[in-house]
TIMI-2910 file (N, C-alpha, C, CB; in pm, 1 decimal, decimal comma, always signed):
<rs>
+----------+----------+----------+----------+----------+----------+----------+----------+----------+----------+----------+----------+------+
!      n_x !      n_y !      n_z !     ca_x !     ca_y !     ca_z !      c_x !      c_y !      c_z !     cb_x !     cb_y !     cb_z ! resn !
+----------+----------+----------+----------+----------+----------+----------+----------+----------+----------+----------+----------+------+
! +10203,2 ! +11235,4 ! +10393,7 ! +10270,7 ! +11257,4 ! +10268,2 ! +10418,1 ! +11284,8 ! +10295,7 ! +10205,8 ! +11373,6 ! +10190,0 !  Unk !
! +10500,3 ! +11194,3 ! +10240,2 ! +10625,4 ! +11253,7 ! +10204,3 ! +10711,0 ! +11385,8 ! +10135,7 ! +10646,3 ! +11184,0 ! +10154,3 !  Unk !
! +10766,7 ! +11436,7 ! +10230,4 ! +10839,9 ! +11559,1 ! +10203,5 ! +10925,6 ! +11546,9 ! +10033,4 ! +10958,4 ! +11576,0 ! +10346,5 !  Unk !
! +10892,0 ! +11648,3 !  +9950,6 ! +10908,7 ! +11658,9 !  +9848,5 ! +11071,5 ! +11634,9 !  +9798,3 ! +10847,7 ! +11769,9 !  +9830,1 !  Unk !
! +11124,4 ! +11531,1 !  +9697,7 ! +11235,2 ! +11507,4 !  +9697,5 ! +11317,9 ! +11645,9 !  +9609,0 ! +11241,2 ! +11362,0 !  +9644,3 !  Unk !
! +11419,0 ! +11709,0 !  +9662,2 ! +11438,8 ! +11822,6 !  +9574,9 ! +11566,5 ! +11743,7 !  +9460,7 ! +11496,8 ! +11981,6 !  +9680,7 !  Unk !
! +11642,1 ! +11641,8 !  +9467,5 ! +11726,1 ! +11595,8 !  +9413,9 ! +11637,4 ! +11486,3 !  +9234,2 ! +11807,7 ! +11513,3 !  +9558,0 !  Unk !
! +11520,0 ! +11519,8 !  +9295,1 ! +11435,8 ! +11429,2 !  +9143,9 ! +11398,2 ! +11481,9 !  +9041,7 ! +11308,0 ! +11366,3 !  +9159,0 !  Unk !
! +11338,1 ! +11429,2 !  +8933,2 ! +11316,7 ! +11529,2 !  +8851,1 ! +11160,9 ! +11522,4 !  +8887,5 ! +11370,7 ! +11510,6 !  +8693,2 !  Unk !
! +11091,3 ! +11617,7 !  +8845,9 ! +10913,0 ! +11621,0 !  +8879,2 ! +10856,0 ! +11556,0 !  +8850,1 ! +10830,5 ! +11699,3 !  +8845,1 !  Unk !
! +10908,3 ! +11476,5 !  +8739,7 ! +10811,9 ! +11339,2 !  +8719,5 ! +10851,2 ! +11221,9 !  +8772,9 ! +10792,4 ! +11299,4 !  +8581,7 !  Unk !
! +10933,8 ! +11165,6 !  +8855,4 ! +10987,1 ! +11075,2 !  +8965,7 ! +10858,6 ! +11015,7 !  +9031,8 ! +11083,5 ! +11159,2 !  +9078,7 !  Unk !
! +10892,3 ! +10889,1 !  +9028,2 ! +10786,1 ! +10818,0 !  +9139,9 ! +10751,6 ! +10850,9 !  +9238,6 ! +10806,7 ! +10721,1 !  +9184,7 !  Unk !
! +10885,2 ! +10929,7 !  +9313,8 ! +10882,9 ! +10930,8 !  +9466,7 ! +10836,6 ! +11082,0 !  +9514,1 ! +11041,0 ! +10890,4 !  +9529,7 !  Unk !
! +10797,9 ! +11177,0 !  +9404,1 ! +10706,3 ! +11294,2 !  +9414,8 ! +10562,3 ! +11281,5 !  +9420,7 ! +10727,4 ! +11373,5 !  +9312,6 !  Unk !
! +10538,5 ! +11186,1 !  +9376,7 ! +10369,9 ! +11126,5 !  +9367,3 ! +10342,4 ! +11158,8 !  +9509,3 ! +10336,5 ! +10934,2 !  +9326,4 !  Unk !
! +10188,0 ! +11209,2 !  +9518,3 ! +10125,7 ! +11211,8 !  +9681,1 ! +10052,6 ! +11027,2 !  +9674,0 !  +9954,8 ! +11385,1 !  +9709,4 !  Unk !
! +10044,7 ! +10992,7 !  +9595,2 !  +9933,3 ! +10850,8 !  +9636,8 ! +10018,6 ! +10788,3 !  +9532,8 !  +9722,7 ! +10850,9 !  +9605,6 !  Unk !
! +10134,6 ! +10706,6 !  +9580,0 ! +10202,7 ! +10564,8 !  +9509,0 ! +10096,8 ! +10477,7 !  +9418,6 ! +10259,9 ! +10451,6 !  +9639,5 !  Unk !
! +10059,7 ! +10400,6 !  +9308,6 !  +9961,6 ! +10283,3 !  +9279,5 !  +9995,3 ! +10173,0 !  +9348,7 !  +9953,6 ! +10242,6 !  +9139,5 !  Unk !
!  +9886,2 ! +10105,0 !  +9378,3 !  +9942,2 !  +9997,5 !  +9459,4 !  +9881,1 !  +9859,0 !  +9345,1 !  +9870,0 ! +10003,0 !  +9650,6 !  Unk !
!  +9993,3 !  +9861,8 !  +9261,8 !  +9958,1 !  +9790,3 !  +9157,5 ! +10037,6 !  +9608,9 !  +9236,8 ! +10038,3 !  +9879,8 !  +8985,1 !  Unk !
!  +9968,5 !  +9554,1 !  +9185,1 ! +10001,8 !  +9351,2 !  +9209,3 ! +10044,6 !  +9388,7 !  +9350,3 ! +10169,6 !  +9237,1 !  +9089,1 !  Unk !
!  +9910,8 !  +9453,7 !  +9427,3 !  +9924,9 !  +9409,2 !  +9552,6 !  +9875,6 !  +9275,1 !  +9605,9 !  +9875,5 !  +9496,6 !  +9618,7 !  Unk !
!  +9758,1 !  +9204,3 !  +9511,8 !  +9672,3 !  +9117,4 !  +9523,2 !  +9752,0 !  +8980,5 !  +9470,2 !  +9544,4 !  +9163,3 !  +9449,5 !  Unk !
!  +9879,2 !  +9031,3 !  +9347,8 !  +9941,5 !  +8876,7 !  +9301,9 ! +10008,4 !  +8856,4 !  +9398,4 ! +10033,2 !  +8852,8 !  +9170,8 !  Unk !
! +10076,4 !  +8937,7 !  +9503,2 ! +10198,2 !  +8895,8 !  +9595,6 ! +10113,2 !  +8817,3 !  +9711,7 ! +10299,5 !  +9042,7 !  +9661,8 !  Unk !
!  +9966,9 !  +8800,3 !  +9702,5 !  +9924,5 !  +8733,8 !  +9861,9 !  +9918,8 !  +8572,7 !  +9727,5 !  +9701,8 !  +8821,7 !  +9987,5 !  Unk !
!  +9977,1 !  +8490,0 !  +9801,9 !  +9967,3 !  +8314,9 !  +9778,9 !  +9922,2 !  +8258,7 !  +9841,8 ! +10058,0 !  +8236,2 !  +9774,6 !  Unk !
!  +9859,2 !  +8173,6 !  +9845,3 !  +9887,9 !  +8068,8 !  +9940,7 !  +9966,1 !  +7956,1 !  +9930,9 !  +9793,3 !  +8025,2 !  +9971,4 !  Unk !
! +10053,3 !  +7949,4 !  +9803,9 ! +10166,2 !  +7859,3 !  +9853,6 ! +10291,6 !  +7965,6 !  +9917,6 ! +10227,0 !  +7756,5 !  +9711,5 !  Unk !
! +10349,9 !  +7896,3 ! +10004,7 ! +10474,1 !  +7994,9 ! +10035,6 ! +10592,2 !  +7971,9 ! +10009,2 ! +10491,9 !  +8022,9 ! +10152,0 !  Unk !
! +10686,8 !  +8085,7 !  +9988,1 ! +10790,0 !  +8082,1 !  +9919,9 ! +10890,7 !  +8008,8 !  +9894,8 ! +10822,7 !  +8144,6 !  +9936,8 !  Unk !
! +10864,0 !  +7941,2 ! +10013,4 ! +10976,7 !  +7785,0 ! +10055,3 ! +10958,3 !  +7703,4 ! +10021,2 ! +10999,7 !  +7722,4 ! +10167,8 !  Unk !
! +10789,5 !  +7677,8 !  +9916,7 ! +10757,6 !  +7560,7 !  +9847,7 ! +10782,2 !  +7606,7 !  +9718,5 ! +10619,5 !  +7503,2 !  +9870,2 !  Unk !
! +10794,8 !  +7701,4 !  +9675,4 ! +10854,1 !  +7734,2 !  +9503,7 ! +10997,4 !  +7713,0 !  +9482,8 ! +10835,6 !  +7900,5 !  +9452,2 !  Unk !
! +11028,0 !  +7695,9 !  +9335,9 ! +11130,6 !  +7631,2 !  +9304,9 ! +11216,4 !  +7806,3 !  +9299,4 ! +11108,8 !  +7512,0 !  +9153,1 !  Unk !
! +11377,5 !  +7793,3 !  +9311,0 ! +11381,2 !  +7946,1 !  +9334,2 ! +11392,2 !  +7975,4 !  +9190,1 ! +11509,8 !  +8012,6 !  +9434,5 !  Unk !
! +11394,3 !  +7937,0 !  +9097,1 ! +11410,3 !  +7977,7 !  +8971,9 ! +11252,5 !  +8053,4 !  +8944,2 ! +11456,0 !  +7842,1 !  +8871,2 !  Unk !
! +11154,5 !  +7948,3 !  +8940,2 ! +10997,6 !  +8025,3 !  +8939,5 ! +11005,5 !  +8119,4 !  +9090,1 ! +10836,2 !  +7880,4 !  +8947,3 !  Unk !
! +11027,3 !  +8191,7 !  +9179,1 ! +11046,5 !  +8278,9 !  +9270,2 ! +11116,2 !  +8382,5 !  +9157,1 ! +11132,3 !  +8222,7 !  +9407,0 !  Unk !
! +11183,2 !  +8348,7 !  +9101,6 ! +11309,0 !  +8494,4 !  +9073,8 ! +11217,1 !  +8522,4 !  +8924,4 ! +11552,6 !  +8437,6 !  +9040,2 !  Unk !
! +11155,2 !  +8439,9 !  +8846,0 ! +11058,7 !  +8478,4 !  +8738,2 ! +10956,1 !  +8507,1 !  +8786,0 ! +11030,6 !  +8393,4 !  +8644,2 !  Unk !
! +10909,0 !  +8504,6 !  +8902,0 ! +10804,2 !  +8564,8 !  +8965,9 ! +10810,2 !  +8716,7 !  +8979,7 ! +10793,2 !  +8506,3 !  +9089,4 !  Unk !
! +10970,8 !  +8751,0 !  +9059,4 ! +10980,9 !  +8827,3 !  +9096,2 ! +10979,4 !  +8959,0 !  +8980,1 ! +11067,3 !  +8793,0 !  +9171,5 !  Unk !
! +11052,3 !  +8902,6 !  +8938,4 ! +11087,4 !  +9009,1 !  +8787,3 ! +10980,6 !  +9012,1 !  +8724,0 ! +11201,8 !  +8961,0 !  +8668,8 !  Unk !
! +10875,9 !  +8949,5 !  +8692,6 ! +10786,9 !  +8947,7 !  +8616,9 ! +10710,4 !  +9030,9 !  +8678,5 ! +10741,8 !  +8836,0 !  +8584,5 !  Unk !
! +10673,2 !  +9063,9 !  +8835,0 ! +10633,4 !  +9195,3 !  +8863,9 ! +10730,9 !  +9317,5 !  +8836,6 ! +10599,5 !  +9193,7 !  +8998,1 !  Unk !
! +10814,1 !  +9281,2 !  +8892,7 ! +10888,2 !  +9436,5 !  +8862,1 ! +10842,2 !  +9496,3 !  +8734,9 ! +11059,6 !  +9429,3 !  +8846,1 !  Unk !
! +10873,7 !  +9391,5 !  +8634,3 ! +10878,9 !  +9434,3 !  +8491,2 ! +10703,2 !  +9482,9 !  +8477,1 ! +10939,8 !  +9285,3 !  +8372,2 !  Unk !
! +10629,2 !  +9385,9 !  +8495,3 ! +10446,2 !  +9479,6 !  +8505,3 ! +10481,2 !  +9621,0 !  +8536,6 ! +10314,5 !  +9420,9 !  +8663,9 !  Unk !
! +10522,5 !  +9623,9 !  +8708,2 ! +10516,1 !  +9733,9 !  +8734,7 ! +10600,2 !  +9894,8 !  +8657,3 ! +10541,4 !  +9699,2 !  +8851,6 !  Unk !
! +10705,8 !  +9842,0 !  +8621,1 ! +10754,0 !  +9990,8 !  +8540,6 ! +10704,1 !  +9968,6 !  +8420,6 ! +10923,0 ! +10030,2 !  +8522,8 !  Unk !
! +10621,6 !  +9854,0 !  +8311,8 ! +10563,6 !  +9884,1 !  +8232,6 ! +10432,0 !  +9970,6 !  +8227,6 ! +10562,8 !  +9795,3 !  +8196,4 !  Unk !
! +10403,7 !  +9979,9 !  +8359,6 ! +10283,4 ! +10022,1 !  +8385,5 ! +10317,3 ! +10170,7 !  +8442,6 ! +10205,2 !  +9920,6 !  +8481,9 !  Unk !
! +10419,5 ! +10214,7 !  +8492,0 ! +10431,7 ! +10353,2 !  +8525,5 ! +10511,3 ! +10435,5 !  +8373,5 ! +10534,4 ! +10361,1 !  +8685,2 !  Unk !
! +10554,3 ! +10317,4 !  +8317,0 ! +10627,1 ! +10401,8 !  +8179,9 ! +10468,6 ! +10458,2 !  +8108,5 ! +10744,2 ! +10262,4 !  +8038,7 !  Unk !
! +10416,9 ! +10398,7 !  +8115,4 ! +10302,1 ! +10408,0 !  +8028,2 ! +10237,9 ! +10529,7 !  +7916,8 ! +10215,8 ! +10389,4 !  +8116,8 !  Unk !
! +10267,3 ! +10632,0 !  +7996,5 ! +10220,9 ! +10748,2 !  +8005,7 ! +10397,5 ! +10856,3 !  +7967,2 ! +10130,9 ! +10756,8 !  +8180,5 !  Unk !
! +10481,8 ! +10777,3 !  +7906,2 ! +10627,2 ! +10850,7 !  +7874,1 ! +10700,7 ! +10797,4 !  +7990,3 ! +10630,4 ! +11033,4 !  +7869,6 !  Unk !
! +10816,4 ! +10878,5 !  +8018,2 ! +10929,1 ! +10876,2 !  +8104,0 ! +10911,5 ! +10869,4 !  +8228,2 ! +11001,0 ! +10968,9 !  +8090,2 !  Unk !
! +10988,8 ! +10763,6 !  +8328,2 ! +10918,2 ! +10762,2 !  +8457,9 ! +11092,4 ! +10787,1 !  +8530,0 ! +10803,3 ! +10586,6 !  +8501,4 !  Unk !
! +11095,4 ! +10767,7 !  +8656,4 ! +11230,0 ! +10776,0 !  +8713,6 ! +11189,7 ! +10707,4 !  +8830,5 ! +11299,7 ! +10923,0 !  +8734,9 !  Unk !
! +11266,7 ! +10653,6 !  +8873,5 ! +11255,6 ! +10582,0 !  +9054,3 ! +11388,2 ! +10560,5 !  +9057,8 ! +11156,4 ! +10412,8 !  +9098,3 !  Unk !
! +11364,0 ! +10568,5 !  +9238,5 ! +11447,7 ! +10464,1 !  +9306,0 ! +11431,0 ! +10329,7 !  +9405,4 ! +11511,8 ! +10532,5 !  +9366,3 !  Unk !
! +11509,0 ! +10239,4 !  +9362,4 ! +11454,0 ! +10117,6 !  +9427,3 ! +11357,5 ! +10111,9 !  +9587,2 ! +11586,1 ! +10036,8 !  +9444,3 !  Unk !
! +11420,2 ! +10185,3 !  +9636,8 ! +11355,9 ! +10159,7 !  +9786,5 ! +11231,9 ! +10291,9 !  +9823,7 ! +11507,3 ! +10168,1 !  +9919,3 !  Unk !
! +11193,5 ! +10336,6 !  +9708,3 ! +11058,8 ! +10419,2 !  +9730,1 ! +10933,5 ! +10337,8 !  +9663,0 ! +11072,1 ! +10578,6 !  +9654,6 !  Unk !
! +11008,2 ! +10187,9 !  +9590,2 ! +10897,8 ! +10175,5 !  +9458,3 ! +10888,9 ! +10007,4 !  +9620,9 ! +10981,0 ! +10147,9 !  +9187,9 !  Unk !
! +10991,9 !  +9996,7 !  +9638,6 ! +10992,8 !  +9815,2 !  +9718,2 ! +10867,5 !  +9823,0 !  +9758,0 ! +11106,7 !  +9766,1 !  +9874,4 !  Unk !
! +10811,5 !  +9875,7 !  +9813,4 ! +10696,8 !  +9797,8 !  +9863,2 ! +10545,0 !  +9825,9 !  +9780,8 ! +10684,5 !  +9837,6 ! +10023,8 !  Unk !
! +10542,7 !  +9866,1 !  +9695,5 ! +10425,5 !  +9854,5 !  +9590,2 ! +10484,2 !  +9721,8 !  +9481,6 ! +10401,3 ! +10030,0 !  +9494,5 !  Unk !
! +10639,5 !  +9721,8 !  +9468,9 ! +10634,3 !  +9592,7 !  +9390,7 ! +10629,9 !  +9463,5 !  +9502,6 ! +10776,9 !  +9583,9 !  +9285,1 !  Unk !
! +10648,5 !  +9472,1 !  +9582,6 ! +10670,9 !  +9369,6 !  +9741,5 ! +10791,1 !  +9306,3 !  +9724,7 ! +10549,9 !  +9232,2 !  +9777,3 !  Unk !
! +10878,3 !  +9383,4 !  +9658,0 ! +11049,7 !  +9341,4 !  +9681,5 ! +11182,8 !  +9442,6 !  +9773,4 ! +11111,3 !  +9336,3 !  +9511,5 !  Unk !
! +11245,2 !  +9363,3 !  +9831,4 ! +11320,3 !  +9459,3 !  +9908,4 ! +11424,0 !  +9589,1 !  +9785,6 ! +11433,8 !  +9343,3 ! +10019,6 !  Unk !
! +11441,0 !  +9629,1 !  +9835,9 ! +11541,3 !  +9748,9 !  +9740,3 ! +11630,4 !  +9676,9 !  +9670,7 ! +11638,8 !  +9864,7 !  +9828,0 !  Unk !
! +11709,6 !  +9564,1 !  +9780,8 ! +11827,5 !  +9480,1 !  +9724,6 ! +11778,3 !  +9442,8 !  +9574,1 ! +11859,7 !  +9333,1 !  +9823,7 !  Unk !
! +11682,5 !  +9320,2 !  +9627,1 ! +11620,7 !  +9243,5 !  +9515,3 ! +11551,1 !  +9327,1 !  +9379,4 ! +11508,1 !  +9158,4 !  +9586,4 !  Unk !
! +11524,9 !  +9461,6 !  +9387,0 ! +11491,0 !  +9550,8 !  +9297,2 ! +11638,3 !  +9589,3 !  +9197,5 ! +11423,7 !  +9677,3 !  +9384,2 !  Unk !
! +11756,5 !  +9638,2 !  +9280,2 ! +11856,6 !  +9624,1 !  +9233,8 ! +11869,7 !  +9565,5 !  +9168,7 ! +11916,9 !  +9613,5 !  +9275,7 !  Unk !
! +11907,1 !  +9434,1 !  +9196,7 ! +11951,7 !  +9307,9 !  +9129,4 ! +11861,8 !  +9260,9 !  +8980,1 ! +11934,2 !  +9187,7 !  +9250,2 !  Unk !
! +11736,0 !  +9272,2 !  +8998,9 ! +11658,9 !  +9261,5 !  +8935,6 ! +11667,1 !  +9332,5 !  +8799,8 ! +11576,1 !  +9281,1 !  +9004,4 !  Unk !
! +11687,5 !  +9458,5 !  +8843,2 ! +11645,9 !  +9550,4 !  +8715,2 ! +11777,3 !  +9523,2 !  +8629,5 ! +11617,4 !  +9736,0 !  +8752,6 !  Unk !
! +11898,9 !  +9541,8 !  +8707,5 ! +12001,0 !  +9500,7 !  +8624,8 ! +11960,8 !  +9364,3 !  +8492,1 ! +12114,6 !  +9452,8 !  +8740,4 !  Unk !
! +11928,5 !  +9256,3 !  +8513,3 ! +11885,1 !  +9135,2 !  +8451,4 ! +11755,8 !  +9223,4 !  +8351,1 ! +11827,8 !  +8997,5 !  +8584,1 !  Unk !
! +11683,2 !  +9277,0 !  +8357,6 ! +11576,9 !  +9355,9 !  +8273,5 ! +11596,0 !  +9486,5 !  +8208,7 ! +11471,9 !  +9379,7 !  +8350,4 !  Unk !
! +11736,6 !  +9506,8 !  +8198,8 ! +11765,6 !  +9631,6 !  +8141,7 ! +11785,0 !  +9522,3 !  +7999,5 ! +11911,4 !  +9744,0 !  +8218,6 !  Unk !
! +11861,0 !  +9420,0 !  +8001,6 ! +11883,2 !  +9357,1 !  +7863,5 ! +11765,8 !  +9315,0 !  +7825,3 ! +11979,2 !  +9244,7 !  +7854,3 !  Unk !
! +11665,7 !  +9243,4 !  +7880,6 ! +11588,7 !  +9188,1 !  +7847,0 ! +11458,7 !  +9206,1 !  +7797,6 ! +11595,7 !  +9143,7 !  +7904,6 !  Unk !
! +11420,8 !  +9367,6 !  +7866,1 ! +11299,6 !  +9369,5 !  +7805,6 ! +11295,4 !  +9487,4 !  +7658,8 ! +11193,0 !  +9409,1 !  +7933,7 !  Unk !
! +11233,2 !  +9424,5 !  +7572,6 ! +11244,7 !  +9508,4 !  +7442,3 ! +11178,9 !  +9633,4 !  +7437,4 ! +11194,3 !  +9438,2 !  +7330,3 !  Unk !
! +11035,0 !  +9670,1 !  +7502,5 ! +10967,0 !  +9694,7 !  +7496,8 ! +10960,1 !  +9876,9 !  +7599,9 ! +10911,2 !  +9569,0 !  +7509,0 !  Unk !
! +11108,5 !  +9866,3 !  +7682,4 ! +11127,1 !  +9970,6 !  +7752,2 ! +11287,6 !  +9950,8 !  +7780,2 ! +11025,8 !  +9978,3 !  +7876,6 !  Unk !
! +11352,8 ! +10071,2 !  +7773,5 ! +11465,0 ! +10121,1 !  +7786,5 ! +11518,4 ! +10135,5 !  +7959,3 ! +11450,7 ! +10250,6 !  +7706,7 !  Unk !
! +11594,9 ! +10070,6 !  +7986,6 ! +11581,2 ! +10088,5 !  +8147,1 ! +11753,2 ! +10144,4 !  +8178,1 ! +11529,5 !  +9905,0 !  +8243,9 !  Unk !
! +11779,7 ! +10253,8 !  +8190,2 ! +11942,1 ! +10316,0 !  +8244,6 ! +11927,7 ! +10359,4 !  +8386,0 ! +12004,6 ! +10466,2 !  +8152,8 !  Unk !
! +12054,7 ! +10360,4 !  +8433,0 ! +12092,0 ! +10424,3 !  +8559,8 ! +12140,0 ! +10578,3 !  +8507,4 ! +12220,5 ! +10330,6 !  +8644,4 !  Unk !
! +12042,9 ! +10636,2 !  +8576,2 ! +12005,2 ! +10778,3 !  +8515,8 ! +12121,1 ! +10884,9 !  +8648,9 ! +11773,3 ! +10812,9 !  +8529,0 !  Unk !
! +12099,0 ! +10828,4 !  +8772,8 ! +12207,0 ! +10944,6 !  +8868,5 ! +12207,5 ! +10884,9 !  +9008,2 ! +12140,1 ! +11130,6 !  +8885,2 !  Unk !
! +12338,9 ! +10936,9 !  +9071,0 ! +12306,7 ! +10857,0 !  +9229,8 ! +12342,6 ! +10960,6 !  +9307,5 ! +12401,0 ! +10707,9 !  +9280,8 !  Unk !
! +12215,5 ! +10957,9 !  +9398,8 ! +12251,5 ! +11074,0 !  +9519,9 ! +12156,3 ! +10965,7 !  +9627,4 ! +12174,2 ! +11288,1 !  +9488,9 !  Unk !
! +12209,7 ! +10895,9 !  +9692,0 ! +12167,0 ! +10853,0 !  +9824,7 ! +12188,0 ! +10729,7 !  +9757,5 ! +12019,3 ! +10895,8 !  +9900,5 !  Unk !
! +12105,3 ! +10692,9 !  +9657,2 ! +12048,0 ! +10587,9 !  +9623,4 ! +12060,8 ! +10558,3 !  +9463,1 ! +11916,3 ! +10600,4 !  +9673,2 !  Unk !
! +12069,2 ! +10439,7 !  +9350,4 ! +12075,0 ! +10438,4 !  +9236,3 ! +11901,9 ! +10526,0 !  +9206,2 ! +12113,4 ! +10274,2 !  +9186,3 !  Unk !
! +11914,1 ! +10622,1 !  +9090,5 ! +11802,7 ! +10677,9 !  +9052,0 ! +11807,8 ! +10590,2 !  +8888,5 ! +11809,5 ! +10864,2 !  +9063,2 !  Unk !
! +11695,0 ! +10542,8 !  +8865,7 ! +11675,1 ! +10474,8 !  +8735,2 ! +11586,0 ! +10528,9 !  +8633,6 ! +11630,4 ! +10351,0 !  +8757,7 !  Unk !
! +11588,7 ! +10585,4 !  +8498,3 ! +11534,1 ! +10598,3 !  +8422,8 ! +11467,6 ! +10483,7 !  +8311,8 ! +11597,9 ! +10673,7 !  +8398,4 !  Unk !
! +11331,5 ! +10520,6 !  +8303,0 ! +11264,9 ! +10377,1 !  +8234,9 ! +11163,6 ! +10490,6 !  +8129,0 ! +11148,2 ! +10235,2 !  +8382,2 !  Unk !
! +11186,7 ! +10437,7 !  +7980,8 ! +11123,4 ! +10503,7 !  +7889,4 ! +11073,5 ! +10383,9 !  +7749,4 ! +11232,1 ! +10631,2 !  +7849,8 !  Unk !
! +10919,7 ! +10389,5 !  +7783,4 ! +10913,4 ! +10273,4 !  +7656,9 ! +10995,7 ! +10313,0 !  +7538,0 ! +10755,6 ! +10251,1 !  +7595,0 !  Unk !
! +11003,3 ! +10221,0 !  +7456,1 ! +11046,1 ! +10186,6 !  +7329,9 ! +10958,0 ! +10227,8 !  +7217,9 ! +11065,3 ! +10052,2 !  +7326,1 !  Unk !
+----------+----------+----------+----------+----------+----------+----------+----------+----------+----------+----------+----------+------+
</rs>
């Protein structure tokens, strides 16, 4: 178990003792990545991300930071970055801000 983050708020992803290991099963393919077009790759990609914080908002207000959540969504931190930026406009259905930065961007995600 990871040492308790004192800079989060208590309901933060990265306080959890057991992460979900949600679309661990969509990220195994058997086509590989070099045969997808990169446009379906990058709607791939986001389309988990976006599952995944719809699925931790669920329950109210969630908080993360990219590189505690990367490997339950199976994206690097970068690509989480990048990502969420493009899904803060886009998805209706949850509110996504850059909530504080101490090491790392901390993101707040609260359905709608």
């Amino acid at each position: 178990m990871e040492p308790t983050r004192a800079h989060c708020p208590p309901h933060c992803v990265c306080r959890r003792r057991a992460q979900p290991q949600l679309l661990r099963d969509s990220r195994m393919s058997t086509t590989s990545p070099a045969t997808q077009p990169a446009a379906q790759a990058t709607s791939s990609k986001a389309d988990r991300l976006a599952e995944f914080l719809r699925a931790e908002a669920a329950d109210g207000e969630t908080y993360f930071k990219a590189k505690f959540i990367a490997d339950d969504v199976g994206l690097s931190p970068k690509e989480i970055g990048a990502l969420i930026v493009q899904l803060q406009d886009s998805m209706q259905d949850l509110e996504i801000e850059k909530w504080s930065y101490t090491g790392a961007t901390t993101w707040r995600v609260v359905p709608t």
